[in-house]
C-alpha positions, 0 to 999 in steps of 0.5 A: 272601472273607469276607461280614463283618469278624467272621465273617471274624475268626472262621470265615476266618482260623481255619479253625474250622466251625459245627459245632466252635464249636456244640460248644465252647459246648455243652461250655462251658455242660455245664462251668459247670452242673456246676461252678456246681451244685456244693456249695461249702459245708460243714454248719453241724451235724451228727449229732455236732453236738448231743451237745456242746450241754447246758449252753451258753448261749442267746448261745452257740448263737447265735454259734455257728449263728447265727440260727434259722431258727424259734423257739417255746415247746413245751408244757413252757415250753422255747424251741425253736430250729430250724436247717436245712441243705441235707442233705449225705447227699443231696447226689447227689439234691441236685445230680441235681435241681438239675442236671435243673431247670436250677438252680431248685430249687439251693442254699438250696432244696434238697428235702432237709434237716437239722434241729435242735432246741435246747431251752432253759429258762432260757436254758440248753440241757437237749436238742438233736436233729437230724433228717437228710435230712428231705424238704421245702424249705429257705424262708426262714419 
């Protein structure tokens, strides 16, 4: 005879121990922090990104990426955009620590990131770099 109407639901009627129901929820909970830690986004840029970017426009590149996530003028007079991403070449070193620190340190606050400058004069870009898998946090300025 059961103590509770629940625990009877449960643990009587199915025959199912603690110890398995203990193990399905610990395989459960292993499965969405794997699943939920997973990088379901693709790069906005890349290496190859910035060879095709000379003689666009300012409006273009920002329809195209967006809006930068820094912006300046350096010593020259050029307008300096930067964008930054999550790095996709460490995307192990990104999950490994995402996973071990329970989902603190996932996703837009990756330890490792890619960056890239667009260069503009007269609102024209004349160069454009990318630096990849740069250390340091992915914040929002």
């Amino acid at each position: 005879m059961c103590l509770s109407r629940i625990h009877g639901l449960f643990f009587c009627e199915r025959r199912i121990s603690m110890k398995k129901v203990v193990c399905i929820f610990a395989v459960m909970f292993l499965a969405i922090m794997v699943i939920g830690c997973a990088s379901t986004s693709s790069s906005k840029f890349g290496s190859d990104t910035v060879s095709g970017l000379k003689g666009k426009a300012e409006g273009e590149i920002i329809s195209q990426f967006g809006k930068p996530y820094k912006q300046s003028i350096n010593s020259d007079g050029e307008k300096v955009l930067e964008y930054r991403q999550s790095s996709q070449d460490s995307g192990f070193k990104n999950t490994a620590i995402a996973i071990t620190s329970f989902g603190v340190l996932s996703g837009e606050d990756s330890p490792y990131v890619d960056i890239m400058k667009i260069y503009l004069k007269d609102n024209m870009v004349v160069k454009s770099t990318f630096d990849q898998n740069v250390q340091g946090l992915l914040t929002l300025p």
